[in-house]
N, C-alpha and C positions, 0 to 999 in steps of 0.2 A: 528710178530714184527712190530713194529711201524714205518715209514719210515716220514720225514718230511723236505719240499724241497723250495727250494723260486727259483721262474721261471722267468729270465726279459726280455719281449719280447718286438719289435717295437710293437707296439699298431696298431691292423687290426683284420677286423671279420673273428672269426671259433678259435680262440685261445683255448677257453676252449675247443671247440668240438677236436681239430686237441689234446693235451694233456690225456683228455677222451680217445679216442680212442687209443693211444699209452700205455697208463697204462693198459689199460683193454687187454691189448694185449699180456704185460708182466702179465699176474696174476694178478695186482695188485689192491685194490676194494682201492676206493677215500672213505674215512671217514669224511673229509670234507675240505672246497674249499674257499678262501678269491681270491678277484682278487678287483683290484686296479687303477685306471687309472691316469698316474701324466703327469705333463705338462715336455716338454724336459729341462725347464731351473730346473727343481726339483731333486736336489738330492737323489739318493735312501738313505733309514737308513743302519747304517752298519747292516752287518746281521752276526748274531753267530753260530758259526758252532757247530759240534758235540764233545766234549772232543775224544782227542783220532785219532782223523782225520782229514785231510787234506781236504779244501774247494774243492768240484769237481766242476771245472768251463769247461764250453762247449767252444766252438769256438765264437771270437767275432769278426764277419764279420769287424767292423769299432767301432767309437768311441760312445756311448751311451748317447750324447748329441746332444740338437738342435733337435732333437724330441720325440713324445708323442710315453710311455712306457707305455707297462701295466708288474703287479708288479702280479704274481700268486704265492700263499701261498699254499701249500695242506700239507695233511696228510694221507696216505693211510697205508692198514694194506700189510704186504706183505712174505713169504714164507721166513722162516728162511736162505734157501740153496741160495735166489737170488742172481743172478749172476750183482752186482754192476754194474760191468765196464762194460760188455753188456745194463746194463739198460741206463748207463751214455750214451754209446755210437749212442743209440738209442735217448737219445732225444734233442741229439748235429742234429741230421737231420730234427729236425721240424723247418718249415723256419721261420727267424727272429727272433729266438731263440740269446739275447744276452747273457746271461750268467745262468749258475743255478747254486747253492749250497745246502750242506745239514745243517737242521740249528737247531738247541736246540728245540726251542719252534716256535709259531705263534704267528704273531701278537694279536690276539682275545685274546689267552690265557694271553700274554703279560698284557693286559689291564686291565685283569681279573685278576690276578694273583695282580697287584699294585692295583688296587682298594680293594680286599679284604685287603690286608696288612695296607691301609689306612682306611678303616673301622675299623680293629683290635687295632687301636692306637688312635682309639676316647674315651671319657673318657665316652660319653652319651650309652647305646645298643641301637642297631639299626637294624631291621629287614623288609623283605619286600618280598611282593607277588604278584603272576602272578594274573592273571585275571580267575582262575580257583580256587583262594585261595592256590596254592602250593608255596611252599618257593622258593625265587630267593635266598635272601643272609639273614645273619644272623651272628650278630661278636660277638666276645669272651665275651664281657660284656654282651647283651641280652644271652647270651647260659651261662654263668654262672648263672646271674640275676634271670633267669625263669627257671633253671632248664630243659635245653630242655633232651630231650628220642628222640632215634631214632627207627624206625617199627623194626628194627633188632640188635637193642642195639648198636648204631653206637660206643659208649665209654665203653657198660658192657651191661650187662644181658637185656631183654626186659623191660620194667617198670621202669628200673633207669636212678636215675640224670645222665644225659649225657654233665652236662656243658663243660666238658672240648672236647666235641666232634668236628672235625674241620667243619666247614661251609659248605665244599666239601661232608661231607657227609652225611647230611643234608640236601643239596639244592636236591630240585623236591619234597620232602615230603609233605603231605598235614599237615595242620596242629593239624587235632587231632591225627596225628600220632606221634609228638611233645613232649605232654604232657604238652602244652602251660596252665599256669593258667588263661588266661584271650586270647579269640578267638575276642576279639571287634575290630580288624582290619580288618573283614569277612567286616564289617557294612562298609568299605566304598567302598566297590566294588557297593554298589548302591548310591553314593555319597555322604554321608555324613563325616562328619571332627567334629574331636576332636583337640580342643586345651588346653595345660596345666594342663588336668586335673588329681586332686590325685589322684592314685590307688596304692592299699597298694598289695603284692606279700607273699605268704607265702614259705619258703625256708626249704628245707627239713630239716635244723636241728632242723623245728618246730617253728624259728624266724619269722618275719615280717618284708620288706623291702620296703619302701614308694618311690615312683616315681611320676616325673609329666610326663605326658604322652602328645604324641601328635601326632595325626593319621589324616592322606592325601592321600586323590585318586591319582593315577597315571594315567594320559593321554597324548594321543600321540598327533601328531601335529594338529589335525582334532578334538580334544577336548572328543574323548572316551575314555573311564575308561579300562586302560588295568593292572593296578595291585594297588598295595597300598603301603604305607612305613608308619612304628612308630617310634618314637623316645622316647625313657624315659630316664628322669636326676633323677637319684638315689637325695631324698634331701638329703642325708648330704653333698653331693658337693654343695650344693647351701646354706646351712648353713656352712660350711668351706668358702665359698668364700665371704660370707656376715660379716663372721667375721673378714676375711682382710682386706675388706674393709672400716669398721669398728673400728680394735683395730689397735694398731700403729703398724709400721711395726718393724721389730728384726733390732736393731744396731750391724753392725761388725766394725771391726777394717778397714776395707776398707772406713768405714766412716768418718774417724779420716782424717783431712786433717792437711800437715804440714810437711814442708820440712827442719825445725831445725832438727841436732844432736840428740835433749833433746827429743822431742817427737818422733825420728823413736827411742831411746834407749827405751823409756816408753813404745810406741808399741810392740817392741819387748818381753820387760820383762811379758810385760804380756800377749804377745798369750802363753811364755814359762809356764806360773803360773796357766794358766786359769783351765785347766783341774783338777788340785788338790782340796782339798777341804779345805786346810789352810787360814785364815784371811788374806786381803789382806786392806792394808792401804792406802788409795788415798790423796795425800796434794796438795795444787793448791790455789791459789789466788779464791775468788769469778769471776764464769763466764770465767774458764779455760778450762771447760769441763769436771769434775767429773764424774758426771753423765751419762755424753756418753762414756765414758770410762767403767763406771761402769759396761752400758750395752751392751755393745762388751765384756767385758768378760764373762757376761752371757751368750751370745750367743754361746761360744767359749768353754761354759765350759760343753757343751750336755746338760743341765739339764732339764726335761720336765718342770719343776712347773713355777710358776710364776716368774715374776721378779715385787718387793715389795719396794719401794723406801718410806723411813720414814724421815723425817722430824725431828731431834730431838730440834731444836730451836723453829720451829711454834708451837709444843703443849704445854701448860701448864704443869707445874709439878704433879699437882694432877690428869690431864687428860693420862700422855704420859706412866703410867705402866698398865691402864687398856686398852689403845690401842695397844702397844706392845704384851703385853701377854693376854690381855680378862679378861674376869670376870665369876664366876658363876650368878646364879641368885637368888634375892636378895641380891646380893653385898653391893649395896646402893641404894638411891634414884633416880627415875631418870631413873634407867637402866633396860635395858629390860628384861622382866617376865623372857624368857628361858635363859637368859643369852646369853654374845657372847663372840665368837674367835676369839682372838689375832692376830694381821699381820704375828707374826712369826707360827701361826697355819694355814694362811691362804697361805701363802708362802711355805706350804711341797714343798719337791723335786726341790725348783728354789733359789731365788736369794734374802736376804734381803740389804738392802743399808741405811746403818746406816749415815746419810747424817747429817754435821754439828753436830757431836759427839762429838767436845768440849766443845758443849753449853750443853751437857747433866747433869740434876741436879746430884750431889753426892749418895743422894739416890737412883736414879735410875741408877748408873755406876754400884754401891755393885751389883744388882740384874742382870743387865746385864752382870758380869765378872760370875756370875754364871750362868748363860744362856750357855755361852760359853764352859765354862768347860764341864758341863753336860751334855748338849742338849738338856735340855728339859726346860719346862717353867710350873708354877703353879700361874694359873689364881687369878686374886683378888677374899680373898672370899672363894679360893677354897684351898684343901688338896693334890690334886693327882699331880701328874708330870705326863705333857703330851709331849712326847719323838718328838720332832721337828727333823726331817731332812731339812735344811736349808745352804744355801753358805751365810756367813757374810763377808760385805764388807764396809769399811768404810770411809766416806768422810769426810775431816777438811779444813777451811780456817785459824784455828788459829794454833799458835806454842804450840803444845803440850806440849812440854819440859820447856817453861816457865809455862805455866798451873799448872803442874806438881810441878814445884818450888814457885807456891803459894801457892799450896794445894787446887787450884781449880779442878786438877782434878790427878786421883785416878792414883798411880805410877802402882799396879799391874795390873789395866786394861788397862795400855801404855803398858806394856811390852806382854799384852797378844793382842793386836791389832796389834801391829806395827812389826807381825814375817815377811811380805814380802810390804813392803814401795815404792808406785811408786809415783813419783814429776814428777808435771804437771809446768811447767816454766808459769811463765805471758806472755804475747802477746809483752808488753815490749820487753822484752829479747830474743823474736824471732821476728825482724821485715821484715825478709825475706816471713815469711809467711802470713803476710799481704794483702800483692795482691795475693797470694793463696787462701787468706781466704774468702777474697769479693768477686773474679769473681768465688766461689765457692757458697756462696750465690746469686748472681745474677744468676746463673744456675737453684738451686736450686725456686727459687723467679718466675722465667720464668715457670718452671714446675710447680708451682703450681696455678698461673693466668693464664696461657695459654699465655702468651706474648709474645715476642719477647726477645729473650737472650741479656738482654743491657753487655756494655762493661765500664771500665772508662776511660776518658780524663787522661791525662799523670798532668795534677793541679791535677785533684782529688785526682790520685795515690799518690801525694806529701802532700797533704794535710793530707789522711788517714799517710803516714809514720812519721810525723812532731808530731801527735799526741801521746799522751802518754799512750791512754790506760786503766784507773783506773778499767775501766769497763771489760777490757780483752776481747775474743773471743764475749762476749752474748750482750757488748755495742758495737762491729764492725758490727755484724752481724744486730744490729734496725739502725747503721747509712747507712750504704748500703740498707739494707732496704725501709729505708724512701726514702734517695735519688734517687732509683729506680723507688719509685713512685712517686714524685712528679715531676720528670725531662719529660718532654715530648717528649724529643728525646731517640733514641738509642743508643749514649753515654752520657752517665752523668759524667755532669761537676762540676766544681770543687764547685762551686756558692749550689749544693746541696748537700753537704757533711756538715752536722751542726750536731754540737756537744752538750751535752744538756746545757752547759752555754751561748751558742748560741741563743738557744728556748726563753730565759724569754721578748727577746725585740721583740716577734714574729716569725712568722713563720720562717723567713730568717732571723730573727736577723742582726748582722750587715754587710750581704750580699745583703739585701733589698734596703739599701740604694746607693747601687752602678749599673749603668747603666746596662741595658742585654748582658753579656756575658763579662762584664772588667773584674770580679771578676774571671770568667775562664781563662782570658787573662795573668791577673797576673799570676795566680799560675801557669798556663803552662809555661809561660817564666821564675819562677821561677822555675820551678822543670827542664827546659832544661840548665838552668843555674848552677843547683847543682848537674845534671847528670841523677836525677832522669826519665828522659825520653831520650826518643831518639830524639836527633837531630844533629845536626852540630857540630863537637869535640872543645872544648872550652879549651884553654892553661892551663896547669898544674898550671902553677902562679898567676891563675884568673885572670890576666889582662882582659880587653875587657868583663869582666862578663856583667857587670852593661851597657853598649854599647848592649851588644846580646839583655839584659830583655827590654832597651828602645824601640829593632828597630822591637822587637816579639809587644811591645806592641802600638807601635807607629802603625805599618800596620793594628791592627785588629781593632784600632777606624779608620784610615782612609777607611778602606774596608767598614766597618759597617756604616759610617757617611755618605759615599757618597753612599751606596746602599739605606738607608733610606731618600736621600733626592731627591735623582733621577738626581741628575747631579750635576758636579762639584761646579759650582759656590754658589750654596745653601749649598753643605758642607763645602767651604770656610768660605761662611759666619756664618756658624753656629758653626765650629771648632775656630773662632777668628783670620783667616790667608788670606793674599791674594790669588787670584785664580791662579795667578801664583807659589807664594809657596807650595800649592796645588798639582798642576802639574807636581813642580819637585819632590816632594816627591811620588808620584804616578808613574813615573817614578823611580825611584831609588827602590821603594817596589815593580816594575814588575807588578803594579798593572792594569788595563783599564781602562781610564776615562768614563764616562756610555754618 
């Protein structure tokens, strides 16, 4: 049986000898031997004992601080019948002996033991060899990957796939004992490297799996070659990761920011709906968020296939049934020899987004209330029904129900869209979310320039709330935007929050014309005046309002006048006031004369 013991002794020569010789004395043959030297301010690691058993601790002459220990780890094999508490007893007399225990594992093993497990949970295989070509380690992906065999069928019979074989019994094999498809890691034991390159792997089901590969000498401190290590990235992870990088990322409902009522009830309604596969009605002002809405329920709703977002105002009438549904070929002129498939043929299994479906022509509601029904679609041109599996969902800015009562549009394809109805509120009528919404953007804005995360001035904030909105969520989002960019500080002020009737007299429109930073001046003393920011509590009866805005805005032109003119008497004269008026008011605003 296995015996395994951690020794802590004062630190002095003959340790291991004076140990040696007391083991070998009991029977006992050393399998192997770690020893340790730590300085006295170093704590030892805790040490784990054996399930089952009490830690055997020897006699501890004094306290095991304040000087140099050595730390001895062994493992010896030892005679079933041994007599314990005689062995304990015996090596409580070797001197300087502070304490032993009996302990799970060793440290070596320890290290071993976590290094494999952290090889096991790499996505790349990865294998490597001594300086003799025998295997050190080898994890679960390379041994699936290649197909490894062990000389004694580590996983099954001799000759077979042994991927699932663990590392442990594997390692020390040479490698054509493996059954490795490719030995070109042999080649760097006489230095040479492989970087990147393809090599395609044949899998016993007879497939082919494509890898980039990349193989390096191992050497020690002195610069000789003592083993080798490969590494291969399977490419479909690297075409999987090329395409996130690539295609947009999935919207969840964690995206949806908004702390109205109306939109956590609209959240709500539709994580409950997502899963089904009934029509789902979206209504919202232009620039509410349809659309992200749209796809957080696809996300939500498992569906592998696409998600297919159509347009039914941008296409032409005669263009918007041969893109919807496709066409055979020759259809008409113009269109391609083989003919093509429809959005809702290209959409199997995912998500289509009937976007702006009031504006859809009459002719084309008839064929789309039968789309619905059926599920299937029959291309321009063509005779057959080709059986669509598809999620429909659909987006309106207009009031259907008047539509409806012109006869613009079709009462049974209302009644066959509108089975589960979510209202998206305008930005209006949520203006709590507001500054949710901006320094949600501005987060957002930061992570994608690399910038620095700006904030807004307490004007800005008031300015964004004061606004009405026409544009909803998608016109707050370009005006924080812009403001973000063009403001050269890390808070943006009110002076760059412009609106697009703002734009036509130029950039700053009629913020331009007022001095750097009045225009922020105002509207912070206006928005601490109307509560919109934090400051100073101002009387319920607004008395003293108009008093706060003057003396907020009186201090930041005298701070600003006399910092720019470098001493008082120059901002007297340039504000139009004596240097003693000056003075007192510099006083009273707690300000420094410079």
């Amino acid at each position: 049986m296995k015996l395994r013991m951690e020794c802590i002794f004062r630190d002095r020569v003959g340790i291991v000898s004076d140990l040696s010789s007391l083991l070998a004395g009991q029977a006992l043959s050393i399998v192997s031997m770690e020893v340790e030297r730590r300085a006295g301010n170093d704590a030892p690691p805790p040490a784990v004992s054996a399930p089952g058993t009490s830690p055997a601790a020897g006699p501890a002459p004094g306290p095991a601080t304040g000087m140099d220990r050595a730390f001895v780890y062994l493992e010896a094999d030892s005679p079933s019948d041994v007599d314990r508490a005689a062995l304990f007893e015996t090596l409580g007399r070797i001197p300087d002996l502070l304490e032993f225990r009996i302990v799970d594992t060793l440290p070596a093993e320890e290290r071993a033991n976590r290094f494999l497990v952290l090889l096991d949970n790499l996505r790349d295989g990865v294998l490597s060899i001594d300086a003799q070509g025998r295997l050190t380690s080898i994890n679960k992906v390379a041994r699936e990957a290649y197909g490894c065999t062990g000389a004694s069928g580590a996983s099954g019979a001799p000759g077979k796939p042994g991927g699932g074989a663990h590392a442990a019994d594997l390692s020390g094999l040479p490698l054509d004992a493996l059954g490795l498809p490719d030995r070109g890691i042999l080649d760097c034991l006489s230095g040479r490297e492989l970087v990147d390159a393809k090599r395609e792997v044949a899998t016993p089901g007879g497939g082919r799996l494509q890898f980039f590969v990349t193989r390096r000498p191992i050497r020690d401190g002195e610069g000789r070659i003592i083993g080798a290590v490969e590494v291969a990235r399977d490419m479909r992870e690297i075409r999987k990761l090329a395409r996130s990088l690539t295609e947009p990322a999935q919207v969840t409902f964690g995206d949806i920011v908004g702390q109205h009522p109306a939109i956590g009830f609209a959240i709500s309604f539709a994580r409950r709906v997502a899963t089904t596969d009934s029509i789902i009605a979206i209504r919202g002002e232009s620039g509410t968020g349809k659309e992200l809405f749209a796809r957080a329920i696809h996300t939500a709703s498992g569906r592998q296939g696409p998600f297919v977002p159509i347009n039914c105002a941008a296409l032409p009438e005669q263009l918007l049934e041969s893109e919807l549904f496709g066409y055979e070929a020759g259809a008409f002129t113009g269109g391609r020899r083989e003919g093509k498939p429809g959005l809702f043929e290209t959409a199997r299994g995912g998500t289509v987004l009937l976007d702006e479906i009031g504006d859809m022509p009459l002719a084309s509601q008839a064929k789309m209330l039968r789309v619905m029904q059926e599920g299937s679609v029959r291309r321009v041109g063509g005779t057959a029904e080709v059986p669509v599996d598809v999620r429909i969902i659909t987006a309106t800015n207009r009031t259907l129900e008047r539509l409806v009562e012109e006869g613009r549009f079709r009462q049974d394809l209302y009644y066959r869209i509108n089975v589960l109805p979510i209202h998206i509120p305008p930005l209006k009528e949520r203006p709590e979310d507001i500054a949710v919404l901006a320094e949600h953007f501005l987060l957002g804005l930061a992570a994608r320039l690399g910038g620095p995360v700006r904030s807004l001035s307490p004007g800005a904030l008031a300015r964004l709330a004061a606004h009405h909105w026409p544009g909803n969520v998608r016109e707050l989002k370009n005006v924080v935007e812009r403001a973000a960019i063009l403001c050269p500080d890390e808070v943006v002020g009110a002076r760059f929050i412009l609106f697009a009737h703002e734009l036509e007299g130029g950039l700053f429109g009629e913020s331009a014309r007022l001095a750097d930073g009045v225009a922020d001046t105002v509207a912070d003393a206006a928005a601490l005046a109307s509560g919109h920011a934090h400051g100073p509590a101002l009387r319920q009866d607004g008395e003293g309002r108009l008093k706060d805005m003057i003396a907020v805005f009186e201090k930041r032109i005298i701070s600003d006048s006399v910092a720019a003119a470098g001493s008082v008497r120059k901002a007297a004269k340039k504000l139009g006031i004596s240097h003693t008026a000056l003075l007192t008011k510099l006083r009273r605003h707690g300000l420094r004369a410079v």
